[in-house]
Every structure is written in structure tokens, then in C-alpha cells.
Biopython code that builds the backbone (N, CA, C, O; Angstrom):
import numpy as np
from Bio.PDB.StructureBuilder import StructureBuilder

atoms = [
    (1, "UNK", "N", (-80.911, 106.922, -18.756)),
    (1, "UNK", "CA", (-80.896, 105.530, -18.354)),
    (1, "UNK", "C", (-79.549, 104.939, -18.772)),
    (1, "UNK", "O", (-79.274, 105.180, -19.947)),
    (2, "UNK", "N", (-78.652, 104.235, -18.108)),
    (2, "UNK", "CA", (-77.625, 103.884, -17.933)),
    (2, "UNK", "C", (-77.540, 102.243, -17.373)),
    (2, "UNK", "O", (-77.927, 102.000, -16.230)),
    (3, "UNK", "N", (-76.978, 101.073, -18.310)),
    (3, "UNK", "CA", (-76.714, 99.907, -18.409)),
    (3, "UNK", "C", (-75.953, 99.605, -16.652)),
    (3, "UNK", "O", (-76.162, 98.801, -15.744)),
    (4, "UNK", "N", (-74.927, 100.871, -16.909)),
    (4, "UNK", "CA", (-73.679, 100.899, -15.635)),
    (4, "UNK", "C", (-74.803, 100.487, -13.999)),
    (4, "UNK", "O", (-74.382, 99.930, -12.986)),
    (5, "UNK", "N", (-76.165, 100.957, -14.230)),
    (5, "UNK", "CA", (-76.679, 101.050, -12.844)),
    (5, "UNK", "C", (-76.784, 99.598, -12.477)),
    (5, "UNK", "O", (-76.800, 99.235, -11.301)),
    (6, "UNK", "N", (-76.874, 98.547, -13.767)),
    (6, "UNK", "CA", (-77.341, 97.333, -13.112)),
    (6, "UNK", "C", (-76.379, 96.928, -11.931)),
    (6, "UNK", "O", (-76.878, 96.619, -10.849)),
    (7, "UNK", "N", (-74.808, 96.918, -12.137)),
    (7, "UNK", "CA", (-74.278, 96.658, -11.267)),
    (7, "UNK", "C", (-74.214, 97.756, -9.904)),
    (7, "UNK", "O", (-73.825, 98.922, -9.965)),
    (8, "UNK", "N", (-74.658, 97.107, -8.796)),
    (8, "UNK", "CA", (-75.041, 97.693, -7.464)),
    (8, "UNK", "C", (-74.647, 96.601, -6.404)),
    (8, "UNK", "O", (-75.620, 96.249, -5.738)),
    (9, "UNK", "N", (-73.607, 96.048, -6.116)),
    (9, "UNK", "CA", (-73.640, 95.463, -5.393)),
    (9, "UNK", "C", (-73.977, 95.209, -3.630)),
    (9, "UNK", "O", (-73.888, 94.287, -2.818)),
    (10, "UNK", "N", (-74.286, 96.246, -3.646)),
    (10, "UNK", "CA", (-75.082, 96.839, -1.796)),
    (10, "UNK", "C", (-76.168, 96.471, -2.082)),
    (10, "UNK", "O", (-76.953, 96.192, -1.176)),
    (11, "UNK", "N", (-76.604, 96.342, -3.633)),
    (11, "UNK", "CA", (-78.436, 96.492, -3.177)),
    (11, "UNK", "C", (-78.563, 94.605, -3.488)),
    (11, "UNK", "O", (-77.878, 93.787, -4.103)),
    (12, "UNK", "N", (-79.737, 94.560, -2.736)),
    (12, "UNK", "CA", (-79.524, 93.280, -2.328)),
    (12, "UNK", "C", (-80.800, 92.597, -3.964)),
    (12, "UNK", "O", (-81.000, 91.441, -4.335)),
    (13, "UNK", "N", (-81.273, 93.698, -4.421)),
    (13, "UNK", "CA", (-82.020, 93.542, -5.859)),
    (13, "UNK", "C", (-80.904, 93.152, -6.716)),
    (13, "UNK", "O", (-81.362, 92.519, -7.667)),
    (14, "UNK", "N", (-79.707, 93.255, -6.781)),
    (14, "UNK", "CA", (-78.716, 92.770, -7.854)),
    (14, "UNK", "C", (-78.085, 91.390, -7.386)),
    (14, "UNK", "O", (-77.434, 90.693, -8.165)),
    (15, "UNK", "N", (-78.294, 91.080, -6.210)),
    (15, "UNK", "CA", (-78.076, 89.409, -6.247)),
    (15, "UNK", "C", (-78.795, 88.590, -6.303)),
    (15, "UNK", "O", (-78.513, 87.412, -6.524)),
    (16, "UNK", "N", (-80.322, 89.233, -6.038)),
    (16, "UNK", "CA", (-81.683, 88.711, -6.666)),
    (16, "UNK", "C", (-81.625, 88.427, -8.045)),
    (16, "UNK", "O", (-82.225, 87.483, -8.561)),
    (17, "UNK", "N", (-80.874, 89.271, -8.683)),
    (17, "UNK", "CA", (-80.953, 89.223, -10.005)),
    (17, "UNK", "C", (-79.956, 87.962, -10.564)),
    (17, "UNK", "O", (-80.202, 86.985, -11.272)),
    (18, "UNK", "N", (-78.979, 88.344, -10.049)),
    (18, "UNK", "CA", (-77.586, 87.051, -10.357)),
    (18, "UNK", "C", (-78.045, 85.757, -10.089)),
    (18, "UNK", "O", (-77.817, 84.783, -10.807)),
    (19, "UNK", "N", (-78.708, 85.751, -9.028)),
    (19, "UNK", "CA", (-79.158, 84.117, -8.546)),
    (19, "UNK", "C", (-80.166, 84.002, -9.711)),
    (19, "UNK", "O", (-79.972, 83.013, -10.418)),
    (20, "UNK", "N", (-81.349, 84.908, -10.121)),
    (20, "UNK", "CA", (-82.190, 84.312, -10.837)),
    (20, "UNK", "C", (-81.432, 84.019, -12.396)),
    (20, "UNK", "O", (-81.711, 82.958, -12.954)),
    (21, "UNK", "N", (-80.576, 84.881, -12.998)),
    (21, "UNK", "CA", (-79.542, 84.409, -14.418)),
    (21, "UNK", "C", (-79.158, 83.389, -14.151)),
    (21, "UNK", "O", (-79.390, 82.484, -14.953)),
    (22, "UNK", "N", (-78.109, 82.971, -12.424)),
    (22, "UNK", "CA", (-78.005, 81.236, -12.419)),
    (22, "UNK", "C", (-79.174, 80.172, -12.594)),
    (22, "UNK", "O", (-79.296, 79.261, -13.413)),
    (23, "UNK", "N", (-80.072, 80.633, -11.454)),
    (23, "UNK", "CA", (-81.294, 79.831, -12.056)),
    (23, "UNK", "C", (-81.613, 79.657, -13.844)),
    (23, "UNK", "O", (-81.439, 78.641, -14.517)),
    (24, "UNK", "N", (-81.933, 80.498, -14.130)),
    (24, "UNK", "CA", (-81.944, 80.537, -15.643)),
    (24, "UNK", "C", (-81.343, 79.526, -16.527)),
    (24, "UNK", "O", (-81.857, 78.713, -17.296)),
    (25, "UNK", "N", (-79.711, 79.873, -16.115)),
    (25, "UNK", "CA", (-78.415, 78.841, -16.528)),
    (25, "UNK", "C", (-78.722, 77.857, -16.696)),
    (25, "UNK", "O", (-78.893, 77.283, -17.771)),
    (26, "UNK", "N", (-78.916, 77.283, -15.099)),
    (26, "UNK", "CA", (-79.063, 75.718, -14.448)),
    (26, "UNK", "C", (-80.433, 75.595, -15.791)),
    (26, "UNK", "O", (-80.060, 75.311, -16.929)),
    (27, "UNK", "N", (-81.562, 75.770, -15.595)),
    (27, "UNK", "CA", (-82.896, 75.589, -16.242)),
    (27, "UNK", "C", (-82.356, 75.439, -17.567)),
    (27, "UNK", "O", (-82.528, 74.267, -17.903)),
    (28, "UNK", "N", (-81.840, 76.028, -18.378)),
    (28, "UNK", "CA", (-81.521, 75.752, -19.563)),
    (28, "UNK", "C", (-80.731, 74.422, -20.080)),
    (28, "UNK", "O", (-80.829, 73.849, -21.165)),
    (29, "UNK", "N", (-79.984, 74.143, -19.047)),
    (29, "UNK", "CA", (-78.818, 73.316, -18.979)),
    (29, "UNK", "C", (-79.911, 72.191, -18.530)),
    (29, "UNK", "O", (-79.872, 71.290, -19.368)),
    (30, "UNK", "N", (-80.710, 71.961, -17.687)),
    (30, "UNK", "CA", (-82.120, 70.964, -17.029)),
    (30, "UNK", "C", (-82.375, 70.408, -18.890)),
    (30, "UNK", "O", (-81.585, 69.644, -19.445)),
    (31, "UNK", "N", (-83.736, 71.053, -19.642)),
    (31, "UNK", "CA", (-84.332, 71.310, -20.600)),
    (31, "UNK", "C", (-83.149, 71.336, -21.837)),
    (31, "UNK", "O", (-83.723, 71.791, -22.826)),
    (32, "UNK", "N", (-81.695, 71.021, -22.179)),
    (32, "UNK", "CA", (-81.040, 70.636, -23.288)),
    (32, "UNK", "C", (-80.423, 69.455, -22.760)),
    (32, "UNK", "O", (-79.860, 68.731, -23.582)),
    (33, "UNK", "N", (-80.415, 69.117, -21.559)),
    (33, "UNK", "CA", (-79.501, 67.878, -21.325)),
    (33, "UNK", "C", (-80.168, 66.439, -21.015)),
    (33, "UNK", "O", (-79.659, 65.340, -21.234)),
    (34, "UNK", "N", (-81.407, 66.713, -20.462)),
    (34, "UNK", "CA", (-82.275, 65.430, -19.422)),
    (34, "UNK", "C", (-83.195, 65.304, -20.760)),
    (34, "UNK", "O", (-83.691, 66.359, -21.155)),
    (35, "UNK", "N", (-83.429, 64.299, -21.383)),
    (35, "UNK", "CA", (-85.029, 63.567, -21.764)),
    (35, "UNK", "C", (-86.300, 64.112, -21.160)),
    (35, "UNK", "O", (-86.773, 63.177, -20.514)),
    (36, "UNK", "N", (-86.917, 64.942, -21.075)),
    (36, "UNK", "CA", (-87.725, 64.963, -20.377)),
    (36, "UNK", "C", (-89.333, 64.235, -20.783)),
    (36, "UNK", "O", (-89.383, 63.771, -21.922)),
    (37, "UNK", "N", (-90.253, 64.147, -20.175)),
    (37, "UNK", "CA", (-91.490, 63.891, -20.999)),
    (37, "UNK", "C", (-92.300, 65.111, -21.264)),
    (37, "UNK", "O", (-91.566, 66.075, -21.045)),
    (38, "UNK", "N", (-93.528, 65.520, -21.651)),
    (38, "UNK", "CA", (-94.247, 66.766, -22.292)),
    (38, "UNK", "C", (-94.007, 67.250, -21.073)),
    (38, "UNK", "O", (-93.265, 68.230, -21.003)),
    (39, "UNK", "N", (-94.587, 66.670, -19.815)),
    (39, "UNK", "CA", (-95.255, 67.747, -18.566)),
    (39, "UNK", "C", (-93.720, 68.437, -17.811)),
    (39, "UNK", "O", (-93.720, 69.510, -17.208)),
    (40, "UNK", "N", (-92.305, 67.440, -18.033)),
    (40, "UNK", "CA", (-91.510, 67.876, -17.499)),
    (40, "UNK", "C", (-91.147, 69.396, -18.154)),
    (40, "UNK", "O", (-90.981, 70.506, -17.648)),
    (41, "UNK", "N", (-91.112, 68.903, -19.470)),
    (41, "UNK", "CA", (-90.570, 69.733, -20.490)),
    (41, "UNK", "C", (-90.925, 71.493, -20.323)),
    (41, "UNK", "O", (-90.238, 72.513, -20.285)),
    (42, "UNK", "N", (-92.804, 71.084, -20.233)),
    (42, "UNK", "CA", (-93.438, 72.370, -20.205)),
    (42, "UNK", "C", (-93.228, 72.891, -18.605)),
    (42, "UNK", "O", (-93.293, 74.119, -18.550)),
    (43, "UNK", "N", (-92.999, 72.267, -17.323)),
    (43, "UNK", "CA", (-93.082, 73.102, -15.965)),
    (43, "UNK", "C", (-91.473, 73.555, -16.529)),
    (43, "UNK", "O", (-91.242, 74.697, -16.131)),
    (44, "UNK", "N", (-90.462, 73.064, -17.229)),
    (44, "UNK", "CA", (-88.843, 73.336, -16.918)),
    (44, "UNK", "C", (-88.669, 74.907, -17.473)),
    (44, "UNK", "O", (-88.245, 75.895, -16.874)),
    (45, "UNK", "N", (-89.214, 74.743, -19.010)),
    (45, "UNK", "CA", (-89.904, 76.033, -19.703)),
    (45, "UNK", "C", (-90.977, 77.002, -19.170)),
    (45, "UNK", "O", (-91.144, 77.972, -19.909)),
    (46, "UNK", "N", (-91.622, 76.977, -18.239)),
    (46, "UNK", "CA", (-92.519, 77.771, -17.989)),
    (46, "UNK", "C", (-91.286, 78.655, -16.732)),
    (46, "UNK", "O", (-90.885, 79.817, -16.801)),
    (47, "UNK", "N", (-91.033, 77.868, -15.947)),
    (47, "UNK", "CA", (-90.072, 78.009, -15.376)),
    (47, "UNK", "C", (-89.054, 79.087, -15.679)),
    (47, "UNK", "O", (-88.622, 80.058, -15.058)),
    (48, "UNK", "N", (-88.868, 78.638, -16.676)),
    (48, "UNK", "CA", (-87.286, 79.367, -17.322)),
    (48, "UNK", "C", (-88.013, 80.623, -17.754)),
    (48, "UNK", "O", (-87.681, 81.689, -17.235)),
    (49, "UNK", "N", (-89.002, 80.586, -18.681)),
    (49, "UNK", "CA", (-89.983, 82.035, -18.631)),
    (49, "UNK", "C", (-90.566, 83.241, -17.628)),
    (49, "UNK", "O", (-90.710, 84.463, -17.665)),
    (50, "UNK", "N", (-90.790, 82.218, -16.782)),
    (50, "UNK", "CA", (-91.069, 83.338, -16.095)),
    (50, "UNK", "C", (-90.138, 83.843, -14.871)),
    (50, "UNK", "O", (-90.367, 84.662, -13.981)),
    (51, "UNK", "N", (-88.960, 83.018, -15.168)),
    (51, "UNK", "CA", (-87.564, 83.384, -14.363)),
    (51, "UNK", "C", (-86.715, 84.712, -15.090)),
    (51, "UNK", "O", (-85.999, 85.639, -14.711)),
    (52, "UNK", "N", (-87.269, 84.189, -16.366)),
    (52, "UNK", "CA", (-86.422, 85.809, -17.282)),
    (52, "UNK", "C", (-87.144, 87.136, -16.989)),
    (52, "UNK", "O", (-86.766, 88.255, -16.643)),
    (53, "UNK", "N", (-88.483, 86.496, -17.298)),
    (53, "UNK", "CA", (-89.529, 87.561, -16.868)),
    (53, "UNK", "C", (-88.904, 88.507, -15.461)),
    (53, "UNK", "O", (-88.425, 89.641, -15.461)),
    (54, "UNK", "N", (-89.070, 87.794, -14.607)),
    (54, "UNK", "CA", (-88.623, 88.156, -13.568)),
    (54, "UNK", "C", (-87.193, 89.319, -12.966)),
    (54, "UNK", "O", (-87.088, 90.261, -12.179)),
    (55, "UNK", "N", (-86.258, 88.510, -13.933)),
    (55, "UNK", "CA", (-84.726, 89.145, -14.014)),
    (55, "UNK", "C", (-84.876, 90.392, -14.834)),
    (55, "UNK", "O", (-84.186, 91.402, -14.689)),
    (56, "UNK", "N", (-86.001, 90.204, -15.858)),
    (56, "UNK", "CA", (-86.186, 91.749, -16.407)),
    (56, "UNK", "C", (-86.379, 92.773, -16.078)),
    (56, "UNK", "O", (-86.039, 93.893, -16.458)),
    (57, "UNK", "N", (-87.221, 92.207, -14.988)),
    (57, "UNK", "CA", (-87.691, 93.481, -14.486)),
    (57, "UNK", "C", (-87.257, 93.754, -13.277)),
    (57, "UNK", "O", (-87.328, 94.950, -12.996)),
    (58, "UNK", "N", (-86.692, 92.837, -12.196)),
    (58, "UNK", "CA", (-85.483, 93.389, -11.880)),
    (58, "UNK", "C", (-84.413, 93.811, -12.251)),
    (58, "UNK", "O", (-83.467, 93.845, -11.464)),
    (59, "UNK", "N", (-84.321, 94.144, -13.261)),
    (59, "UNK", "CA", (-82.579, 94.849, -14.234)),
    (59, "UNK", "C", (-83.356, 96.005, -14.421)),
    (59, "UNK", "O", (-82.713, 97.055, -14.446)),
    (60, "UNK", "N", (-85.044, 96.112, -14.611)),
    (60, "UNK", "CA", (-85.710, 97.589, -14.890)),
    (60, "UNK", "C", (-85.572, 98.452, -13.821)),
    (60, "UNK", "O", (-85.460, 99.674, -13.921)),
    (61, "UNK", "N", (-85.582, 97.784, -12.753)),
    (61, "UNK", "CA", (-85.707, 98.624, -11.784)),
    (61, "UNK", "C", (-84.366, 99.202, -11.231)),
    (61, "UNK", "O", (-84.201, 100.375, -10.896)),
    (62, "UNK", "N", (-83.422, 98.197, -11.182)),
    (62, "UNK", "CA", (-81.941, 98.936, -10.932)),
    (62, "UNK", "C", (-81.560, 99.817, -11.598)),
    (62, "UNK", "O", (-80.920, 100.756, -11.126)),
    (63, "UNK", "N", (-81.958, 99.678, -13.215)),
    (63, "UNK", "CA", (-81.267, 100.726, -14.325)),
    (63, "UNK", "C", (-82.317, 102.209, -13.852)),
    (63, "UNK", "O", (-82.036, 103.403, -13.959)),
    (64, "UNK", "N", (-83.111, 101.794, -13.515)),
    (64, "UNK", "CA", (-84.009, 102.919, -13.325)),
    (64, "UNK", "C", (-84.247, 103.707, -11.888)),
    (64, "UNK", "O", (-84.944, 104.697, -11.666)),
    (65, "UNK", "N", (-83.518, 103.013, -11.093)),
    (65, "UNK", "CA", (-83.278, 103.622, -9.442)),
    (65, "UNK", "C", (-82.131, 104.697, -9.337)),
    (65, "UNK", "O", (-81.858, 105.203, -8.248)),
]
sb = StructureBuilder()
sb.init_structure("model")
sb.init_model(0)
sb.init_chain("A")
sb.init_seg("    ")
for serial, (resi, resn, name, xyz) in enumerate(atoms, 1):
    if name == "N":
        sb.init_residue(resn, " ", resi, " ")
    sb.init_atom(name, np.array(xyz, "f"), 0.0, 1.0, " ", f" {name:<3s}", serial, name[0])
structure = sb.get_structure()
């Protein structure tokens, strides 16, 4: 298993992946900068969770293709 596989730029799973790290970005940057109230707070975070979630296991599958 090799880190080097994540980058693939033909496969269209590695810009899936890049957009979801921007997403991520943006979400983090949402949740340290805006006031939010509880309910914002928790969809911005759930959000951002299960966006990593997501990028994980798309990075599993490239390193592993």
C-alpha cells in the first residue's frame, strides 16, 4: 500500500476527493468564523463529519486500487 496512489488524476474518485477536502475547508472556516446557534452549529459539524468520513474512504480506495 502506497500513499503515491492517492494522486490519480484521470480517475475522476480523486477530484471527488479534492472537492470533498475543499468542502471540509470551507465547513471548518463556516463553524470558526459565523456565531452560529446549537442547531446551526450541530448540522455544520455533522456535516464536516461525515464529509471526512467520506474523503476517507475515498483515499481507501485509491491507495488500494
Amino acid at each position: 500500500m502506497k500513499l503515491s496512489r492517492i494522486f490519480q488524476p484521470r480517475n475522476p474518485t480523486f477530484w471527488i476527493m479534492v472537492a470533498l477536502n475543499f468542502l471540509s475547508m470551507v465547513l471548518s472556516h463556516i463553524s470558526q468564523t459565523f456565531a452560529l446557534n446549537t442547531f446551526g452549529f450541530v448540522v455544520v459539524i455533522s456535516l464536516a463529519i461525515l464529509n471526512a468520513l467520506a474523503s476517507t474512504f475515498l483515499a481507501w480506495r485509491l491507495v488500494n486500487s
